[in-house]
N, C-alpha and C positions, 0 to 999 in steps of 0.2 A: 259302545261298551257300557250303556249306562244299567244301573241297577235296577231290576224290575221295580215297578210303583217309585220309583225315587220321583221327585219332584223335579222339572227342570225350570231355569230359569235362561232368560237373553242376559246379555252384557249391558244392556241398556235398563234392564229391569234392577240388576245387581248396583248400576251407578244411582241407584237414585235412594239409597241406603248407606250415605254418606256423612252422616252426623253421629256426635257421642252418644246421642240418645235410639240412633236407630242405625249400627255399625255391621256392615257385612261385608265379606271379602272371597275372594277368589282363590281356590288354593287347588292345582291340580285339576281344573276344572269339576272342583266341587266348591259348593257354594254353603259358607261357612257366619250364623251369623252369632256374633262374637260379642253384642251389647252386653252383655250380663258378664264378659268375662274380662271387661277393660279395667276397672279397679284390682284383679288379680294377675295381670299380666306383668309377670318379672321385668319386663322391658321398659313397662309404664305405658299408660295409656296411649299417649302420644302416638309412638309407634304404629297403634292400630289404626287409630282416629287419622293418623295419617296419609294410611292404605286402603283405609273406606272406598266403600265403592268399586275398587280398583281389582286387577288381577295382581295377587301379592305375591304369586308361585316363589318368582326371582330373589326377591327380601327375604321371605319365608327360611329358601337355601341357603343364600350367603351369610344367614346367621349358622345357621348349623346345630339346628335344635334338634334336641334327644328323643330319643324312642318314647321317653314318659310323657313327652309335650305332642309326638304327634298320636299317642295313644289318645289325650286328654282331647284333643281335637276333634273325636266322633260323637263327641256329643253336643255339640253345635253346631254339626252339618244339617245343614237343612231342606239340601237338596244337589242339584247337581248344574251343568251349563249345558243348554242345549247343544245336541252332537254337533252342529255346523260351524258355531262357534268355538270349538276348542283349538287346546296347541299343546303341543307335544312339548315339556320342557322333564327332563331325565329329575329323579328323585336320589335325593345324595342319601347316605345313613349314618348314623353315629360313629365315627372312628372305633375301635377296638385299639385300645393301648395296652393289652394285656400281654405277659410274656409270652404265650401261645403264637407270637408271628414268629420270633424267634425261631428258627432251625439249628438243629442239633450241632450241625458243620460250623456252623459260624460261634457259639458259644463254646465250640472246645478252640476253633482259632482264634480268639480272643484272649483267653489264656495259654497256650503253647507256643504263640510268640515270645511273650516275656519270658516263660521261662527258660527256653533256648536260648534266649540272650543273655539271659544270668548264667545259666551253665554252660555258655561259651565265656563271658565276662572271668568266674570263679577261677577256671583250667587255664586261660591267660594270665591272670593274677598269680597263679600258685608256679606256673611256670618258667615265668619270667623275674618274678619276686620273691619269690617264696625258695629260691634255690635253700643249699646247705650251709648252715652258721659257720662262720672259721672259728 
């Protein structure tokens, strides 16, 4: 599935681009090299200079970077990992914590709990306390 004219590279060719000054990494079996973007990396260099060389797929997800960081990621790829060498690892996405998961049934039970228990609470009150003054 690789992209016509993309570039492809080995996994042997990718590890030997393992230093700050010459930083490339593995993401998705595309081949991403990222020296120019280590001073702006929210994470801090570190991070990266860490994953040099390497297949970073797994890091990459369990931080759980947003759609702007992997948008900002196509312009550093440089190529891709030859077919034989790849692996399958699933791509997560930005959570959606918007009210939109919300379903209608659960927002109205959420409030007609309480208030069935107040206007049972009230008619209890008024019935057993509330009788007639002498």
């Amino acid at each position: 599935m690789s992209s016509e004219g993309a570039k492809t590279f080995t996994r042997a060719e990718v590890a030997k681009h393992n230093t700050n000054k010459d930083t490339w990494l593995l993401i998705h079996n595309n081949v991403y090299d990222v020296t120019a973007f280590l001073n702006e990396h929210p994470g801090g260099e570190e991070v990266l200079i860490e994953q040099a060389g390497k297949d970073a797929t797994e890091n990459f997800e369990d931080v759980g970077h947003s759609n702007d960081a992997r948008d900002m990621m196509k312009k550093y790829k440089i190529g891709e990992l030859v077919e034989s060498e790849r692996t399958s690892v699933a791509q997560k996405s930005e959570p959606t914590w918007g009210a939109e998961q919300q379903n209608d049934e659960s927002s109205v039970k959420s409030w007609l709990l309480p208030l069935v228990l107040c206007l049972v609470a009230t008619l209890f009150y008024k019935f057993f306390f509330g009788g007639a003054k002498q």
